[in-house]
N, C-alpha and C positions, 0 to 999 in steps of 0.2 A: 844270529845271536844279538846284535845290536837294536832286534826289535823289541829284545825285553823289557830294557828300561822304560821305552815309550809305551809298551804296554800297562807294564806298571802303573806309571803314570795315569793311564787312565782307567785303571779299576781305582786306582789311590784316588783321581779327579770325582768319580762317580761317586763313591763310598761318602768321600766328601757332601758331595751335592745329597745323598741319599740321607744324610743324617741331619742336615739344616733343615731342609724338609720334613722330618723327623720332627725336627724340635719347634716347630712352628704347629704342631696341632697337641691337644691335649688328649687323655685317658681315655676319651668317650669317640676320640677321631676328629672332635671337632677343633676349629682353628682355633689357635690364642689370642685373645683380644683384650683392650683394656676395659673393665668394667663399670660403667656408672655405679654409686650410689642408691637404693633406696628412698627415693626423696622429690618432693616437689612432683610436677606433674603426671609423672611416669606412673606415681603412686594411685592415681586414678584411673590409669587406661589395665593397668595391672593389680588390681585390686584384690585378687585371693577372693572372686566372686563367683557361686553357682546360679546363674541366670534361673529365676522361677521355671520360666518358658522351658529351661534345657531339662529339668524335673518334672513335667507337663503342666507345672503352674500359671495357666495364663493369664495374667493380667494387663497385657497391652494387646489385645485380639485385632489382626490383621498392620500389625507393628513390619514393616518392611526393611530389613537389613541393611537396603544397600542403601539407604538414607540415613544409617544410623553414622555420624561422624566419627565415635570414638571407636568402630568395628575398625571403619577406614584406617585410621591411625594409630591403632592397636597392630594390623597386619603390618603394617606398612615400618615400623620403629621395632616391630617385636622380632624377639631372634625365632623364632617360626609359630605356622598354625599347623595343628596337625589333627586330624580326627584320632583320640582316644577312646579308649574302654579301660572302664575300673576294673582292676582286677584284686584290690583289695580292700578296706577300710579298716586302719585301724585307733584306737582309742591310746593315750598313754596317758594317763592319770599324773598330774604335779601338781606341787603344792599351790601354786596360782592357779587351777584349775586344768580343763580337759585341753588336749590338741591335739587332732585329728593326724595321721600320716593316710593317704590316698596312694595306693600304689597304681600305677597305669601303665598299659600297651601301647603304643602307638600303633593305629591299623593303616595311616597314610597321612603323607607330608603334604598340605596346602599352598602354604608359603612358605617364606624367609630359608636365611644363607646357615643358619645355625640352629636345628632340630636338635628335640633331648634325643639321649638314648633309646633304643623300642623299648627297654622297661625303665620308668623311672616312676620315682614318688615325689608327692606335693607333700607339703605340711600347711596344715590350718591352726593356725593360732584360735587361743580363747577370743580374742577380740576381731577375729576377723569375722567379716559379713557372712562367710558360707556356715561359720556355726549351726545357726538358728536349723538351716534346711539339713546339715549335716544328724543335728539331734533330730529332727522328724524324721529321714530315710535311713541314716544310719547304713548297715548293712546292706540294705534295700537297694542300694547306690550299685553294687557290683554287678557287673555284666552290664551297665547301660553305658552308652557312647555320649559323647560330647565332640565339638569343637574345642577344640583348647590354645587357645593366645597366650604364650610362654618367653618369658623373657629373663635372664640370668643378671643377679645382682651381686656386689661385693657386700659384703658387713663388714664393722670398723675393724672386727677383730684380724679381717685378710680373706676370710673362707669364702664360698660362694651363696647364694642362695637362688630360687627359683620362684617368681613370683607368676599367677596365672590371672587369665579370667575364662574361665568355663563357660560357654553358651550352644545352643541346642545343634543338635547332629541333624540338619534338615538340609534340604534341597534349596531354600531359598538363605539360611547362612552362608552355605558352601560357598554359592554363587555370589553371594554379597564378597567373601575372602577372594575368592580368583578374580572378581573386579576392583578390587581395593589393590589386591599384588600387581596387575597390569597397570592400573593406575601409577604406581611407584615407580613403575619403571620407566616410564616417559621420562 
């Protein structure tokens, strides 16, 4: 009988330890973290951009990734890469005009310590860059894969947001990501 307290004790010790642990990660599984701002450089390596190239638009013909610097440091700062597919596109009409929701799969984790959800969605602003390609493909978009460079932001109001940049699902991106994520880790 004098083994109960101590037992007690350590489901009471564990329960403990089981709910700090708990409350260290957020709704998606993922860890809780302090979040940057929207602002200053970050706003270029995360730009809410769909690469020509990742649309089959080529305009820099035989463009080599792993020389690209802001891939490097897009991997390497952003909370992961993950090969995507669209699984949606959709329009919401407001009064300052169109913005896009992109809803996406994840098919595989490339880099970093903080992956979205396997489903989650982007939003594209009127003003953001992928418009333009978003009004040409439109619908056209679903079912194609992308790289996707994803990194979590706060807005003033508290909430979160998710900032991207999209670029092509190819053999020599990928390759460019798993050498930019080794690189990091030195």
């Amino acid at each position: 009988m004098p083994r109960l307290p101590l037992a007690r004790s350590a489901v009471g010790l564990s329960l403990v330890v089981l709910l700090a642990a708990c409350a260290t990660v957020d709704a998606a599984g993922n860890p809780t973290r302090p979040l940057p701002s929207y602002a200053g450089h970050t706003t270029e390596l995360f730009d809410d951009v769909i690469e020509p190239a990742a649309v089959g638009i080529s305009l820099d013909v035989g463009a080599d990734p792993r020389a690209d610097r802001r891939l490097r440091e897009r991997t390497q700062v952003g909370d992961a890469v993950v090969r995507v597919r669209v699984m949606t596109v959709t329009t919401k009409q407001e009064d300052n005009g169109s913005r896009y929701i992109i809803g996406m799969r994840t098919l595989e984790k490339l880099a970093g310590q903080f992956p979205p959800p396997d489903a989650f969605e982007i939003t594209v602003g009127r003003s953001s860059p992928a418009v333009a390609i978003l009004k040409g493909l439109d619908t056209t978009l679903v079912g194609k894969t992308f790289v996707g460079f994803v990194r979590a932001f706060v807005r003033a109001d508290g909430d979160t947001e998710l900032h991207f940049h999209l670029g092509p699902d190819s053999k020599d991106e990928i390759g460019a990501v798993k050498d930019a994520a080794a690189l990091g880790e030195l």
